[in-house]
Structure formats: structure tokens, C-alpha cells
N, C-alpha and C positions, 0 to 999 in steps of 0.2 A: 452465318457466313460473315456479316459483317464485324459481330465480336472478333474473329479469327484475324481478317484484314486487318483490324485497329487493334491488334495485341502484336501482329506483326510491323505495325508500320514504329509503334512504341519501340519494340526491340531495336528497330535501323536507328529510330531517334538515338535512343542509349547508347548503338555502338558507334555513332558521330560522337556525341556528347562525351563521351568517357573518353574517346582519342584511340580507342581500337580499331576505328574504321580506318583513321588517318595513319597509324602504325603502320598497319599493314598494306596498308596502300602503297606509303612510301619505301617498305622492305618487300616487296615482291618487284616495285617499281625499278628499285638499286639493282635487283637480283638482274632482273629483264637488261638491265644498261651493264651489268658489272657481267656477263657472259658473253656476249662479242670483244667486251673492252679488254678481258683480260688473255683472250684469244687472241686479239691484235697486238697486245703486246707481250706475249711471249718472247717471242725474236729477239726485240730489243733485250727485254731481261737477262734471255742466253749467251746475248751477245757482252754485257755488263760482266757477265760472270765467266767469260771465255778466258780472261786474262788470268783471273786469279788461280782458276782452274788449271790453265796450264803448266801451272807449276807446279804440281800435282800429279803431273803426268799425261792428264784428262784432256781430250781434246772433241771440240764441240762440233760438230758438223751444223751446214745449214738447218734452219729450222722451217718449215714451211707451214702455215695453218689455213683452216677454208672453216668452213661452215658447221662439218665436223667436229672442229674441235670446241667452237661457242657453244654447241648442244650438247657436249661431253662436258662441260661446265653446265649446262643448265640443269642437269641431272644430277651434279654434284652440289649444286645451291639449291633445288628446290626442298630436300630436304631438311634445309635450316626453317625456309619461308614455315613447313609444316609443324614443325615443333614450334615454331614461335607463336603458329594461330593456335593449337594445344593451350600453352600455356596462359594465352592469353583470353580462352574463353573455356577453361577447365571447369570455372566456378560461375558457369552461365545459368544453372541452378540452382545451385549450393549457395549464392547470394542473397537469393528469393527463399529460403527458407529461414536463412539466419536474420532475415530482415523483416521478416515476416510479409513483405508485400506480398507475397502468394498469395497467402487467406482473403486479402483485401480484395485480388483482382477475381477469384471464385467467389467471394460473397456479392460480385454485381453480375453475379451469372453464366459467367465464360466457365465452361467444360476445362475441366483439367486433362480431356487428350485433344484440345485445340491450343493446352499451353505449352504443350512438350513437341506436338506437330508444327507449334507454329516456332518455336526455339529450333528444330530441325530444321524446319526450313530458310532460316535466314544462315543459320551457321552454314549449311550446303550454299546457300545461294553466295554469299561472299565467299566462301572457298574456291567457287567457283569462278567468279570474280578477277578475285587477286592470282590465280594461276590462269587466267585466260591474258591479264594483264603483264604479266610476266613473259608469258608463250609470244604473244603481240609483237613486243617490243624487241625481245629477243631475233622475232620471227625477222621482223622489220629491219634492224642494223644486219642481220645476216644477209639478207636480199642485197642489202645497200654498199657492204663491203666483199661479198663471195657468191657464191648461188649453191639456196634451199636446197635445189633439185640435185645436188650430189649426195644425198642425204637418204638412205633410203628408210623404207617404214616410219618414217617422223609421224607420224600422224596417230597413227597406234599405238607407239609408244609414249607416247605425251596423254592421248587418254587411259593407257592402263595404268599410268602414277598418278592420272589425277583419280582416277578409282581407287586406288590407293588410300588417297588424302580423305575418300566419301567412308568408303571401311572404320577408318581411324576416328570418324568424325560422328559417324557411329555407334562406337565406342564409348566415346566422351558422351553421347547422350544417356546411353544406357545405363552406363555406370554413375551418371550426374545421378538419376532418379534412383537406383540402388544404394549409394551411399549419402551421406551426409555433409561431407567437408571435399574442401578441393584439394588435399594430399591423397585424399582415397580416389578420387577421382584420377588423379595422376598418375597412381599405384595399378589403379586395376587396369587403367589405357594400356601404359604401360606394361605391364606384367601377360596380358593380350598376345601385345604384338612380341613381346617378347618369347612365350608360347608357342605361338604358331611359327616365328624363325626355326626354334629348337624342332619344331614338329617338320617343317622342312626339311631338316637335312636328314630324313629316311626316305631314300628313291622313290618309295613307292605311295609317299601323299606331296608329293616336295611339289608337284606340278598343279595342285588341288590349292596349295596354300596362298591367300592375298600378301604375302610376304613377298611372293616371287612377282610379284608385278611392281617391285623395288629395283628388278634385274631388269624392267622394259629399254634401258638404256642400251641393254647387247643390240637391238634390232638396229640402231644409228646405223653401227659395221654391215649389217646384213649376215653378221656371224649366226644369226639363230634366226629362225623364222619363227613367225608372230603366232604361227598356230597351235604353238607349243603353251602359249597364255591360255586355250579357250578354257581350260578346267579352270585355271587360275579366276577368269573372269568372273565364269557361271557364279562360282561358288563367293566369290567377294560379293557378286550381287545380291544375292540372296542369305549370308552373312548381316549385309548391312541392312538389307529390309528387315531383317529378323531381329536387328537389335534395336533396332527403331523399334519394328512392332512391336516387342515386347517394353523395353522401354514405356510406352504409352501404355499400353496393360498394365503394367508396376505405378503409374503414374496416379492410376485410376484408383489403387488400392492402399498409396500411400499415406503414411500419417504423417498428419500437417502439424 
């Protein structure tokens, strides 16, 4: 247990050290500030463009925003924040192999499924982090300039995209230990969730698929009720334990 702790406390050093911790701190941070902000000023924008508009024929009626519309933006930012942590921890394996520090850290005795559990676990624990940090803040300016409570379902929809982000991140484990290089990594992430989109659009697995917890933004309106996730959930859970778990299995059998 203690090699486990001091391989993960290594990893948070690294991702201070490298400037991924601070990345994404400060890009979920912008995301959190930049979704009330650009909700508040919409009006003004519309208003900028009312003039030019009119000549055109176009004419702008008032514009009113609340709460609604910052968390219709937080749904549209959050998935940059997720591609950006993708990219920027695709090769959270694939570095330790080409560098050969692996071999180094198994030759003083640490298990090879305490190095892939304990890589899982930091990548989940700052995912969860940077979108708790983003939710926060977001949460925080909305209280300050409209009120949360016209909002319905926020709560469940904010954690079925961040289940979302745990699936994808999944993903990226599984396929670190499967491939070699961080284009394959990217490839197969990728190629994934691209998959199961396409597998979505047949009625009859569409509500099964972790793609459709991309759509938790409909519950904001109250247009859809949240019960319509539970397949979606079940099977993203159990998905992403499965690519862990095997992941670590592959980990075990890998050539170094």
C-alpha cells in the first residue's frame, strides 16, 4: 500500500511539474468564469448588432438571460475542457515506456496493476477536480447574478457528463496499455466514442449508449426526464470498470 501512495503522490508531483495540473486548472477555471460571463452579455452583443442588422430587414427583439442560459453555455464549454485533458494526458503511458522509467519503477518492486490503478486513479481524481472546479464557479456567478433554482434537473445532468468524462478517461487507460505511441492512443479513444455515437443512432441501443449522457444538457429545460439516462448510466459504469479492469489485466501481461 504504501508503494501504491508514493507512485501516486509521484504522479500529482509530475502533473504540477509538467504544467498539466496548472493548464487545466486554469482552462476549466476560464470555462467556470467564461459561462455566466458570456450569458450576461449577450444582450449587450445583440444589442451591438441590432443596428447593422436592421438594414437587413432583421429586427432584434429584447433579449432576456437567467441561469438557464450560463448552464446552456456550461454544456457547450465543458466539452473542450475534456478534449483538452485527452490530449493532454493521452501519452500518461506511452511516455513510461518510451522512457523506459517503467522497468526502473517494477525493478524496486511496485506491481504493475498498482501502476496502471494508481495512473487511473489520479487521471479520475483531477477530472474530477477540474469539472467540480468549473461546476463551482459557474454555480457561484449564477446564484450571484440570477437564481440556480429555475434550473431544473442541474444536478443530474452535471453528473451524467461528468460520467461521461470517467467512460472517455477509461478509455484512454485502456488503450495507453494496449498500444504503444500516443497517436494510437488518440486513435482508438477516439474511434470508441466515435463507435458508440454511430451505434446510438439505432432506437433500440441509443438509450444504452455513454454517448447519450452528452445529451444530459436536455434536462436544464425539463424537456426530457432524467430517467430516460438510467440504461445510459448502468452501462457507462460498468463500461468504464471494465476498461480499467482489463486495462490492469493487459498491464500485467505486457511486454516491457
Amino acid at each position: 500500500m504504501k508503494s501504491f501512495i508514493a507512485f501516486m503522490k509521484k504522479e500529482w508531483l509530475e502533473a504540477a511539474r509538467s504544467g498539466k495540473l496548472i493548464i487545466l486548472a486554469i482552462l476549466f477555471l476560464l470555462f467556470g468564469i467564461m459561462n455566466p460571463a458570456i450569458a450576461k452579455l449577450t444582450p449587450w452583443i445583440f444589442e451591438l448588432m441590432a443596428a447593422s442588422l436592421a438594414e437587413t430587414g432583421m429586427v432584434i427583439t429584447e433579449v432576456s438571460v437567467n441561469a438557464l442560459t450560463s448552464w446552456t453555455q456550461f454544456f457547450k464549454n465543458i466539452p473542450i475542457g475534456l478534449i483538452a485533458f485527452i490530449l493532454l494526458y493521452s501519452n500518461t503511458f506511452t511516455k513510461e515506456y518510451q522512457s523506459g522509467t517503467l522497468i526502473l519503477i517494477l525493478t524496486k518492486g511496485l506491481a504493475r496493476y498498482k501502476v496502471a490503478l494508481a495512473k487511473s486513479a489520479v487521471m479520475l481524481s483531477l477530472w474530477s477536480a477540474c469539472y467540480l472546479l468549473c461546476f463551482a464557479v459557474t454555480y457561484f456567478y449564477n446564484s450571484y447574478f440570477w437564481d440556480n433554482d429555475i434550473v431544473p434537473c442541474l444536478l443530474p445532468a452535471v453528473v451524467h457528463w461528468w460520467l461521461f468524462g470517467v467512460w472517455t478517461i477509461s478509455l484512454i487507460v485502456l488503450f495507453s496499455v494496449l498500444l504503444g505511441s500516443n497517436t494510437g492512443v488518440l486513435l482508438g479513444t477516439g474511434t470508441a466514442v466515435l463507435a458508440a455515437y454511430f451505434a446510438g443512432l439505432f432506437p433500440r441501443i441509443s438509450e444504452y449508449m455513454p454517448v447519450m449522457l452528452m445529451n444530459a444538457g436536455s434536462l436544464l429545460s425539463g424537456a426530457t426526464d432524467s430517467k430516460i439516462y438510467t440504461g445510459a448510466v448502468v452501462v457507462t459504469i460498468v463500461l468504464s470498470c471494465g476498461n480499467i479492469a482489463i486495462g490492469i489485466a493487459a498491464m500485467n501481461k505486457r511486454q516491457l
